[in-house]
C-alpha positions as CSV (number, residue, x, y, z in Angstrom):
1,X,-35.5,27.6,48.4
2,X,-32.4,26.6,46.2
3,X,-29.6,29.0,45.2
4,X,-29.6,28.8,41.2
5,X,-26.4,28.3,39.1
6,X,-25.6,29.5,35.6
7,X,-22.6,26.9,33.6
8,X,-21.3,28.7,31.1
9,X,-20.4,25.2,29.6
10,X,-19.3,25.3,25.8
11,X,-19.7,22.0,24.9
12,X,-22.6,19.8,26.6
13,X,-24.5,16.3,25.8
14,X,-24.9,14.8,24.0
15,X,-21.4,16.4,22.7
16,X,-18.3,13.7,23.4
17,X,-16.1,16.5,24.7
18,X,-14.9,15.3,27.3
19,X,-15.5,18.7,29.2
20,X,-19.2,18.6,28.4
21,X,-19.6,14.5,29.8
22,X,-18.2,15.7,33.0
23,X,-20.0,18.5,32.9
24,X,-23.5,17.3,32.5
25,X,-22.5,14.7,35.5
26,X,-22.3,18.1,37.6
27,X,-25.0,19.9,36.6
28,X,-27.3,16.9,37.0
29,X,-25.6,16.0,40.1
30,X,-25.6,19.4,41.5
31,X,-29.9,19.5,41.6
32,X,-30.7,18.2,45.0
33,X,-28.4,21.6,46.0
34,X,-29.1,23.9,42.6
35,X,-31.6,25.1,40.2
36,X,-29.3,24.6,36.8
37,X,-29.0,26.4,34.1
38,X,-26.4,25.7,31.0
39,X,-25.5,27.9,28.4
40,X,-23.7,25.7,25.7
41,X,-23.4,25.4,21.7
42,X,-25.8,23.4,19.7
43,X,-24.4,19.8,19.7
44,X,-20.9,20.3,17.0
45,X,-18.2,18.9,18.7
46,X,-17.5,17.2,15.6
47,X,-17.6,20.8,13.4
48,X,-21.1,19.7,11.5
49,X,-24.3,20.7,12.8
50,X,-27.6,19.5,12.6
51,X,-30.3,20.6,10.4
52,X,-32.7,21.1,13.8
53,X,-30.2,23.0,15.1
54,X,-29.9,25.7,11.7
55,X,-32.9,27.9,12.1
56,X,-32.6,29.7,15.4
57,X,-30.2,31.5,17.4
58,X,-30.9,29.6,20.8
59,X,-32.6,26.6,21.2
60,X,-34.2,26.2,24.9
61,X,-34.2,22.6,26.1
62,X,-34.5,20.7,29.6
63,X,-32.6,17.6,30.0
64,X,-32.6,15.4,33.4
65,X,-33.7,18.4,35.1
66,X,-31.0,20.7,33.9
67,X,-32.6,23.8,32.2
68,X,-30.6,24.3,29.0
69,X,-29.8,26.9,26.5
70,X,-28.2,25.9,23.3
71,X,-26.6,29.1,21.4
72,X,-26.2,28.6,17.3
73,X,-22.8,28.8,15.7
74,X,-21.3,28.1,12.1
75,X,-19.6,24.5,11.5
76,X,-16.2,24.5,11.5
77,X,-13.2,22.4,10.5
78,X,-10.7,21.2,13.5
79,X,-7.6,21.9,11.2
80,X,-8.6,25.3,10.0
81,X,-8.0,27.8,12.8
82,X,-10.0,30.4,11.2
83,X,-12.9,28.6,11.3
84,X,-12.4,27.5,14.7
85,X,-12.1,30.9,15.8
86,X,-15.1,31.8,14.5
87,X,-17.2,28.8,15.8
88,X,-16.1,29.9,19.2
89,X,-16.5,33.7,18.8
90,X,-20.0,32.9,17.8
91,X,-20.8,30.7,20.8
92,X,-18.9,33.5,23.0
93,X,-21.2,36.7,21.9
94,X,-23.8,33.9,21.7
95,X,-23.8,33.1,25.7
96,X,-23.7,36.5,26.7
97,X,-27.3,37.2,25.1
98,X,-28.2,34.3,26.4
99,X,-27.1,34.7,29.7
100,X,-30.0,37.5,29.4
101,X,-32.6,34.9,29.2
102,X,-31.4,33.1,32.2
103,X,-33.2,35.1,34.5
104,X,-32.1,36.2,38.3
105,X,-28.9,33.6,39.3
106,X,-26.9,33.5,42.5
107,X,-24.0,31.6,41.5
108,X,-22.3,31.7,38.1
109,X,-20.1,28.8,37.5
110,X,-17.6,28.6,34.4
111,X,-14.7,26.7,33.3
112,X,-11.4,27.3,30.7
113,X,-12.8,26.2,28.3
114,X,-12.9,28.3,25.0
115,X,-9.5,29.5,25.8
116,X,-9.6,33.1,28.1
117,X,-12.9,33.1,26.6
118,X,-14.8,31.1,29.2
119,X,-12.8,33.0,31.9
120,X,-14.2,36.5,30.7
121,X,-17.6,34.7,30.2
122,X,-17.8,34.0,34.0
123,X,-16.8,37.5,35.0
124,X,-19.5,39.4,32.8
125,X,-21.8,36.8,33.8
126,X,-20.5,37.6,37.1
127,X,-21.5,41.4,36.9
128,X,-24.3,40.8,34.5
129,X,-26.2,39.2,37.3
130,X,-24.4,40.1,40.8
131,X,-24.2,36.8,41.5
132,X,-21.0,34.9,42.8
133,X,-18.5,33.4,40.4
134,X,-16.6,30.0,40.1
135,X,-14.0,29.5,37.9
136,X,-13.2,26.0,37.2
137,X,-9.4,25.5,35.4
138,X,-9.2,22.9,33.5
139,X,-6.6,23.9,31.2
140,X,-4.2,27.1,31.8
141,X,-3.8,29.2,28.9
142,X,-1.8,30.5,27.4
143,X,0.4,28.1,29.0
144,X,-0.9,25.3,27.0
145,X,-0.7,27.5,23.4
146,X,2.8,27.8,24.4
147,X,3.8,25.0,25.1
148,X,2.4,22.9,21.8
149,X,3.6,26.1,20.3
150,X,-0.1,26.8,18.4
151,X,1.0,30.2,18.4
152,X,4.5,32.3,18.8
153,X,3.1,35.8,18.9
154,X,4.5,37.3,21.9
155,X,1.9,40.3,21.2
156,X,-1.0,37.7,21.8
157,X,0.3,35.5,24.3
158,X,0.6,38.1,26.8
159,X,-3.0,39.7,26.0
160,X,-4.3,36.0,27.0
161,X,-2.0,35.9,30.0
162,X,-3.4,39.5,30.8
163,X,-6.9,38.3,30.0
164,X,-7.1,34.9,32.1
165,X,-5.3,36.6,35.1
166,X,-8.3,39.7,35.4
167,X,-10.8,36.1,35.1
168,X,-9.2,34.6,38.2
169,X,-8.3,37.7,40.2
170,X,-12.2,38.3,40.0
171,X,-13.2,34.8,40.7
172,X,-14.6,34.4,44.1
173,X,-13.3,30.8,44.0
174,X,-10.7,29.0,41.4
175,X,-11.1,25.0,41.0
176,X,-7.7,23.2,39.7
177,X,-8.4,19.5,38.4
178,X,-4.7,18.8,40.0
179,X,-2.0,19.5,42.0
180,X,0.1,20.7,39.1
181,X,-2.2,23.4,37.8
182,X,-2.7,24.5,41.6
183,X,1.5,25.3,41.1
184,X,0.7,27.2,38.0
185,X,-1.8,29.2,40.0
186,X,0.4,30.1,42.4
187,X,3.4,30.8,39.8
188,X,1.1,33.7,38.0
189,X,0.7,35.8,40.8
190,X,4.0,34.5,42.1
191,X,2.5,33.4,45.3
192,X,1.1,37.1,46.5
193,X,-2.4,37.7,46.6
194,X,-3.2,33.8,44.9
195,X,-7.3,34.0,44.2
196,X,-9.0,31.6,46.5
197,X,-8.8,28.4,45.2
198,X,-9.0,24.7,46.0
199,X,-8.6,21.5,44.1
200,X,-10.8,18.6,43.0
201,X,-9.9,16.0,40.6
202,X,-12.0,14.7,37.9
203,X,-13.9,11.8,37.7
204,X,-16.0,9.0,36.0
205,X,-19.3,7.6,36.5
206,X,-18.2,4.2,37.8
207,X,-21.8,2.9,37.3
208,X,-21.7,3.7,33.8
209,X,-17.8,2.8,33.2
210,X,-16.8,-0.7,34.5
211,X,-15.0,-3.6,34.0
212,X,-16.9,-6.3,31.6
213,X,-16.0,-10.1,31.1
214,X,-14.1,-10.6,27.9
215,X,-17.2,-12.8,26.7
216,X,-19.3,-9.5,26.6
217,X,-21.4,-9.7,23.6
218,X,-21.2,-5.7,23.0
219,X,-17.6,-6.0,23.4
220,X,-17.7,-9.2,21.3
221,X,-19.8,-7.6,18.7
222,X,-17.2,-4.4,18.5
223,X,-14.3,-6.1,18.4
224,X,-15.6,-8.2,15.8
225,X,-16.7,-5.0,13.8
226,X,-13.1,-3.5,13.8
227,X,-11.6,-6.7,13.1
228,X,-10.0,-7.2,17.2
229,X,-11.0,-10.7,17.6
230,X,-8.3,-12.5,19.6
231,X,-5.9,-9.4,19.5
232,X,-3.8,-8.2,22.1
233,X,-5.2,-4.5,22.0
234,X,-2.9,-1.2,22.7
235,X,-5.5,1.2,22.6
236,X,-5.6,5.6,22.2
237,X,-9.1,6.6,23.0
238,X,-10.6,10.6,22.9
239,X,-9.3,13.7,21.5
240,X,-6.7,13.1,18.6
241,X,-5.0,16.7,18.6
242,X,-2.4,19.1,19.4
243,X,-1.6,18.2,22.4
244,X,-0.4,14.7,23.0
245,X,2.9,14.7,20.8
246,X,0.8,11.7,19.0
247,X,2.5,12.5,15.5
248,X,5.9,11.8,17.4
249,X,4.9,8.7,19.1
250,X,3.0,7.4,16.2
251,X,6.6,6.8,14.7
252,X,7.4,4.8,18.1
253,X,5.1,2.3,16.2
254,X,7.5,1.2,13.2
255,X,9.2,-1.3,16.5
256,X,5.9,-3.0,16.3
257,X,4.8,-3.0,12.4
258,X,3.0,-5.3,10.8
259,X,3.2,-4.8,6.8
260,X,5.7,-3.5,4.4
261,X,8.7,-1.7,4.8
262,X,9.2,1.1,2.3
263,X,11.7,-1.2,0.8
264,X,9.1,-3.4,0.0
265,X,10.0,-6.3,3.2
266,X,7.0,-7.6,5.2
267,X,7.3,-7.8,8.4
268,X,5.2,-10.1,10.1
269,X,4.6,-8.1,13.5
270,X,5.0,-8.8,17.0
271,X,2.8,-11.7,18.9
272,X,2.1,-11.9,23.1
273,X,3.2,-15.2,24.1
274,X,0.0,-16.7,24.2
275,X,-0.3,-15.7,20.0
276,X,-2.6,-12.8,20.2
277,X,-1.4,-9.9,17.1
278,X,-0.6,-7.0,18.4
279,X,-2.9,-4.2,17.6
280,X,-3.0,-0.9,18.0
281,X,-6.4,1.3,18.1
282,X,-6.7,5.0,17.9
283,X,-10.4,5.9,19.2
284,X,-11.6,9.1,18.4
285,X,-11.3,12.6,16.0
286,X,-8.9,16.1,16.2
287,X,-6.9,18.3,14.3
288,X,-3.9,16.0,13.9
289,X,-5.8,12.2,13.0
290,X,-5.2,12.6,8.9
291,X,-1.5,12.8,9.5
292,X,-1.7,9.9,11.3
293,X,-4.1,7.8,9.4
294,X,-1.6,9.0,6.1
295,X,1.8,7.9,7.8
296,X,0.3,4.8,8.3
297,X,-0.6,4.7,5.3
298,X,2.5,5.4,3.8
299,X,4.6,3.7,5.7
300,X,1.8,0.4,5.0
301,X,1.0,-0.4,8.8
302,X,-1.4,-3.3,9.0
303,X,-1.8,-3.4,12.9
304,X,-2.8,0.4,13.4
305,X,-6.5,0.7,12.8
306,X,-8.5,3.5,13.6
307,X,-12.0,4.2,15.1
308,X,-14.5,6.9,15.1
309,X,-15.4,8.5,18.1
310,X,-17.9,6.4,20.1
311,X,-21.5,7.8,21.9
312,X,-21.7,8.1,25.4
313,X,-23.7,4.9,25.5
314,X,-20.8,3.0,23.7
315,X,-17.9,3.9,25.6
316,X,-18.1,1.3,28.4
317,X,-17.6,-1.0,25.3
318,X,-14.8,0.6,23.7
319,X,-13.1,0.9,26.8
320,X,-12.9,-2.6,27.4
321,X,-11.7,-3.7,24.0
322,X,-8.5,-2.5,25.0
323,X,-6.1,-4.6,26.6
324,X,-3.9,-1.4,27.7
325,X,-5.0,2.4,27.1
326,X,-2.1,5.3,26.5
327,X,-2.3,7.9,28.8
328,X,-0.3,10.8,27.1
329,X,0.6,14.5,27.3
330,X,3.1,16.4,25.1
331,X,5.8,17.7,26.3
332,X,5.1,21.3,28.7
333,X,1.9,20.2,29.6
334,X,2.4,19.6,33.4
335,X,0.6,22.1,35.1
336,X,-1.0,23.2,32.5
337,X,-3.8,20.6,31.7
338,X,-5.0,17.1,33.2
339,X,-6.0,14.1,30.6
340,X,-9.0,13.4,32.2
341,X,-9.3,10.1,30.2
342,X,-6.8,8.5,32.9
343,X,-10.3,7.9,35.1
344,X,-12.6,6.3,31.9
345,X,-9.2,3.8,31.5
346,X,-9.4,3.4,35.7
347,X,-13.0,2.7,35.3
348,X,-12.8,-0.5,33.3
349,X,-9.9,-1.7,35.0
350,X,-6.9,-1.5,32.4
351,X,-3.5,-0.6,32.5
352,X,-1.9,2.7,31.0
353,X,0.9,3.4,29.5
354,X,1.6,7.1,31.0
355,X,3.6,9.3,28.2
356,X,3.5,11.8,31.3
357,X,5.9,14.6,32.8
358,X,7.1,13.4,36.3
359,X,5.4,16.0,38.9
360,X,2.1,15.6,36.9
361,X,-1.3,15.0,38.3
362,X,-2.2,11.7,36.2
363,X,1.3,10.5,36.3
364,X,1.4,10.8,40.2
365,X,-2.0,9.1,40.8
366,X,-0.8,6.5,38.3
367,X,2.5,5.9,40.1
368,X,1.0,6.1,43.3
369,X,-2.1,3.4,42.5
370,X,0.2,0.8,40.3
371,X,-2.1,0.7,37.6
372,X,0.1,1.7,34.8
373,X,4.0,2.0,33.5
374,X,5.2,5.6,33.0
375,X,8.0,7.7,31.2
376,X,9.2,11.1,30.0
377,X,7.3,12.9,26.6
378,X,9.9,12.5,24.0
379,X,11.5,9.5,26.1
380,X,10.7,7.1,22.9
381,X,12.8,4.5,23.9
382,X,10.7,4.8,27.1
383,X,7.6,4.4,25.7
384,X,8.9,1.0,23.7
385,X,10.1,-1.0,26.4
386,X,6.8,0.1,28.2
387,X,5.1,-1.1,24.9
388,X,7.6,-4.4,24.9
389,X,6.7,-5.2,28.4
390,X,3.2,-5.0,28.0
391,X,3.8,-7.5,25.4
392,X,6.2,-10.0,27.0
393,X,4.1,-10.2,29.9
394,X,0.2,-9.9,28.1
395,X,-0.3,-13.6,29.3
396,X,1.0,-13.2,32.7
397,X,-1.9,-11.6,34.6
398,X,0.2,-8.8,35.6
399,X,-1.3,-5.7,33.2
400,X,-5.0,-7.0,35.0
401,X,-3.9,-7.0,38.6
402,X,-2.6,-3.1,37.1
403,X,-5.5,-2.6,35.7
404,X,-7.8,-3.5,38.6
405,X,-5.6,-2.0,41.1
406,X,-6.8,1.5,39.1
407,X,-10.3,0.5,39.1
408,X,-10.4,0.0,43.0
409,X,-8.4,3.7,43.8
410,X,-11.6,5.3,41.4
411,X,-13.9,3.3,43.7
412,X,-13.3,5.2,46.4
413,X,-11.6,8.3,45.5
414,X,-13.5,9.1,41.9
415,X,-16.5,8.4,41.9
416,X,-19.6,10.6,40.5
417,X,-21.2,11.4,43.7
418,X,-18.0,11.7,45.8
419,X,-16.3,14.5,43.2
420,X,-19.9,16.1,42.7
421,X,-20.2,16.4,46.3
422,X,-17.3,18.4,46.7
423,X,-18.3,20.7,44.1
424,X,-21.1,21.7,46.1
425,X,-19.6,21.9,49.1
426,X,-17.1,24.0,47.8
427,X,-19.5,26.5,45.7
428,X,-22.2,26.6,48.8
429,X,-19.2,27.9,50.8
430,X,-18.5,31.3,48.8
């Protein structure tokens, strides 16, 4: 008979978080070895909720042979922290009464994700049904509040740390996504009585995300929509928020205008040697995309365009209109979270342009494959000559042999079943 597994996963397809996509590649990988149950929100990544999703307080679903249950919360806005907090109060209450419909469970599996929420989901969860808990870290907080500086209160800051130490402490196994956070593990508890832990990196379904010839008619037919035909493409796809220094490196961009100055002088715009425009694409939503999309504006770029968030279904696409993908982290984010789109940009075989602390997870695979150019956060000049070489040397072949150099690591270190597998292993040995 199979043990049975809660998730206590927030977000969960067909969400685009990309938590919930990796997520849903577990719990459907995990069902030769599992019965699976997920507790998540009704589908709202995007704050707005459907109007099938408005009438009930759970919503029981099956999906690929996952058992699901959706708990209701109120739409919310990404740049108003009160509603935020609401949203995710809501879907915290929420899972605990519907962690009383899940039945009997052996395992209880959660990850970081809300903030110390998640964490003190798995341990009531934990007690609620005497079952085993795993506590998968994705992002340390309040390490990463601090660090982007969401909040200054020393009062709360050391509740969270308080709160988030008491979830691993009664973990009966942590999971890191990198050798970075497994530092930050250690550096809590100051490298006495560490929780048991191991780590796993991330992944991408390489049979979903891969490499497609530039004569693609999907990729044709989006790069046609967003006006990319024959550009040289420098592209930002996912999350658009606090923590990627984005409205810093946005300004990085003025080196590479096309349009007016604010004195009123066009500037024509740099061209790869072979004549492509350079363009650059920002894919995806957050908290910090209207600043962006008005200092373009104001500043009358003509090469930044920007791109809503695509569906699952779409992203192979996407992915392989760009020429070369960032990669970025703010700075005082080492250790403290892992920007899991690295393996989506490895799967189609780009290049990356790593804005990434030295020491890092993503900027040690990177630097290790050769399938990307890295600096500092906040090393600007950096992260120009980066974008300048990519430029001089578009027509070279040099950012594909990167690029496939990337895709070839995530062939036989990344893949779906590979990272899944250890999952398993690692749960079915508590």
């Amino acid at each position: 008979m199979k043990k049975r597994i809660l998730i206590f996963a927030h977000y969960y397809a067909p969400d685009t978080a990309s938590t919930g996509q990796i997520l849903k590649d577990q719990a459907e990988g995990m069902l030769d070895a599992f019965d699976v149950t997920v507790i998540c929100v009704v589908p709202s990544y995007g704050g707005t909720i459907e109007d099938q999703y408005k009438t009930r307080k759970y919503y029981f679903e099956e999906l690929n042979g996952v058992k699901i249950i959706r708990v209701r919360v109120p739409e919310f806005t990404k740049t108003n922290k009160m509603s935020r907090i609401k949203n995710i109060l809501a879907y915290f209450f929420g899972a605990l009464g519907a962690s009383c419909k899940a039945g009997k469970q052996d395992y209880v599996f959660t990850i970081s994700q809300p903030p110390i929420l998640g964490g003190l989901l798995g341990v009531l969860g934990k007690w609620q049904k005497h079952a085993k808990m795993i506590y998968c870290i994705q992002d340390f907080n309040p390490e990463q509040v601090m660090a982007v500086h969401y909040s200054d209160n020393k009062l709360i800051l050391k509740a969270m740390m308080i709160a988030d130490k008491f979830s691993c402490r009664h973990s009966d196994l942590v999971i890191t996504v990198g050798r970075d956070l497994v530092e930050t593990l250690k550096k809590r508890f100051k490298n006495k009585n560490v929780p048991k832990y191991t780590m796993i990196n991330n992944w991408i379904d390489e049979k979903e995300v891969y490499p497609l010839p530039e004569d693609n008619e999907h990729v044709l037919e989006f790069k046609k929509k967003y006006r990319l035909e024959n550009k040289f493409v420098i592209m930002y796809s996912g999350n658009i928020g606090l923590y990627y220094d984005l409205e810093k490196l946005i300004k990085v961009l003025k080196q590479f205008r096309k349009g007016y100055t604010l004195k009123g002088v066009y500037e024509e715009g740099p061209r790869t040697a072979d004549g492509r425009e350079v363009v650059f694409v920002f894919v995806g939503a957050g908290s910090v995309l209207d600043k962006l999309v008005m200092y373009t504006k104001r500043h009358h770029f003509e090469n930044v365009i920007f791109i809503p968030y695509q569906s699952k279904a779409d992203l192979i696409y996407s992915l392989n209109a760009g020429d070369v993908h960032w990669c970025v982290n703010a700075k005082g984010i080492k250790g403290v979270s892992c920007p899991s789109k690295a393996y989506g940009i490895m799967g189609v075989g780009k290049p990356i342009i790593g804005v990434l602390e030295e020491g890092s997870e993503v900027r040690m695979l990177i630097d290790e494959i050769g399938c990307g150019k890295c600096c500092e956060p906040g090393d600007y000049v950096g992260v120009a000559d980066i974008i300048r070489w990519y430029i001089e040397n578009a027509d070279s072949g040099l950012e594909k042999e990167m690029g496939m150099k990337g895709r070839t690591y995530l062939e036989k270190n990344f893949t779906k079943d590979v990272s899944v597998g250890k999952y398993v292993e690692a749960i079915l040995e508590r």
